[in-house]
C-alpha positions as CSV (number, residue, x, y, z in Angstrom):
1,X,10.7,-4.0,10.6
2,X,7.6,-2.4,12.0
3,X,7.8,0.6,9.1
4,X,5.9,-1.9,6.7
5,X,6.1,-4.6,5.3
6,X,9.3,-4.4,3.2
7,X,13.0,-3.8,4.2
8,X,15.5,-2.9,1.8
9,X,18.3,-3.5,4.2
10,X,17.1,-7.5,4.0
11,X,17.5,-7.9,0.6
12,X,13.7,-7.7,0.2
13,X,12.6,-7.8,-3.5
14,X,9.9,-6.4,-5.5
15,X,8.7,-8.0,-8.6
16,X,8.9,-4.3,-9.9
17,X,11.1,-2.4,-8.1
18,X,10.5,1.1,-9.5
19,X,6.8,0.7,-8.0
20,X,7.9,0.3,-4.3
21,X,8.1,4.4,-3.3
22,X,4.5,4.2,-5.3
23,X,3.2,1.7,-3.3
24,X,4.4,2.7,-0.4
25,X,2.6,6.4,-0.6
26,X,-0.4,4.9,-1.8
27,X,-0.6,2.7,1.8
28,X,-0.5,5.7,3.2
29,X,-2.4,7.3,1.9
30,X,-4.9,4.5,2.2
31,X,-4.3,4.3,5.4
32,X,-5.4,8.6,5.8
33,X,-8.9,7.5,3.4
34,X,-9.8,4.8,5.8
35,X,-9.1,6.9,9.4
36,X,-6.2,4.6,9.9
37,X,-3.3,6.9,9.7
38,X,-3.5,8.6,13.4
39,X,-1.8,5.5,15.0
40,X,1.0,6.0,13.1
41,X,3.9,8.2,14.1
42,X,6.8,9.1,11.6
43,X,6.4,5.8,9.6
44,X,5.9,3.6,12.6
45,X,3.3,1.1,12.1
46,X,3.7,-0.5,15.7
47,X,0.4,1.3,17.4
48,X,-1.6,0.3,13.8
49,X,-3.8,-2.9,15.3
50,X,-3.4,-6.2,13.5
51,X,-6.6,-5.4,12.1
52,X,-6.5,-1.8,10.6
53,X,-3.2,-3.1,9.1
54,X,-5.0,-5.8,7.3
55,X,-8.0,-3.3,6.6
56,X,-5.4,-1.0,4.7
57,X,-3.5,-4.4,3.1
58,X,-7.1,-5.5,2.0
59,X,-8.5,-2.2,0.4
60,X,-5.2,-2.0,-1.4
61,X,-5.6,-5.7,-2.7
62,X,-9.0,-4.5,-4.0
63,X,-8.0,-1.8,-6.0
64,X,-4.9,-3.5,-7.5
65,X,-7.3,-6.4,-8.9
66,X,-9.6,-3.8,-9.6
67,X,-7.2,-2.0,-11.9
68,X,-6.1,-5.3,-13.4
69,X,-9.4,-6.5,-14.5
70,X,-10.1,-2.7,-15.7
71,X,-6.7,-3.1,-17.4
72,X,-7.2,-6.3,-19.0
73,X,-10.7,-5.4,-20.1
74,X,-9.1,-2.4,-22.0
75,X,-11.3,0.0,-19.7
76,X,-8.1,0.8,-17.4
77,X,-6.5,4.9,-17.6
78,X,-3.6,5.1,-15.0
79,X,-3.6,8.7,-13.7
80,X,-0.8,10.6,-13.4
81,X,0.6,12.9,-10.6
């Protein structure tokens, strides 16, 4: 379970689950913006310290509440890829 924080083999749920191959690039690539990335080894999040784990799950948290508040203030434009 060390290759994030979601298995699909579980049973795990998302509340979207179109968004999880999204999400799960975007912690990555996170991860890469914040110097985090070179502890981890073809997905493997086991040499990632408990605390550059929670750096990535915390800048994430503030961009999606971010976007939300852009959002619902009508001042949100999604980009595209």
């Amino acid at each position: 379970m060390a290759r994030g924080s979601y298995n699909r083999s579980r049973g795990a749920t998302h509340v979207v689950p179109e968004a999880w191959d999204a999400m799960n690039q975007w912690k990555y690539e996170v991860a890469r913006e914040l110097g985090v990335d070179t502890n981890i080894q073809n997905g493997y999040w086991g040499n990632v310290t408990s605390r550059d784990a929670g750096t990535v799950g915390g800048h994430m948290t503030r961009k999606m509440v971010e976007m939300a508040q852009q959002q619902l203030a009508g001042k949100y434009t999604p980009t595209t890829k």
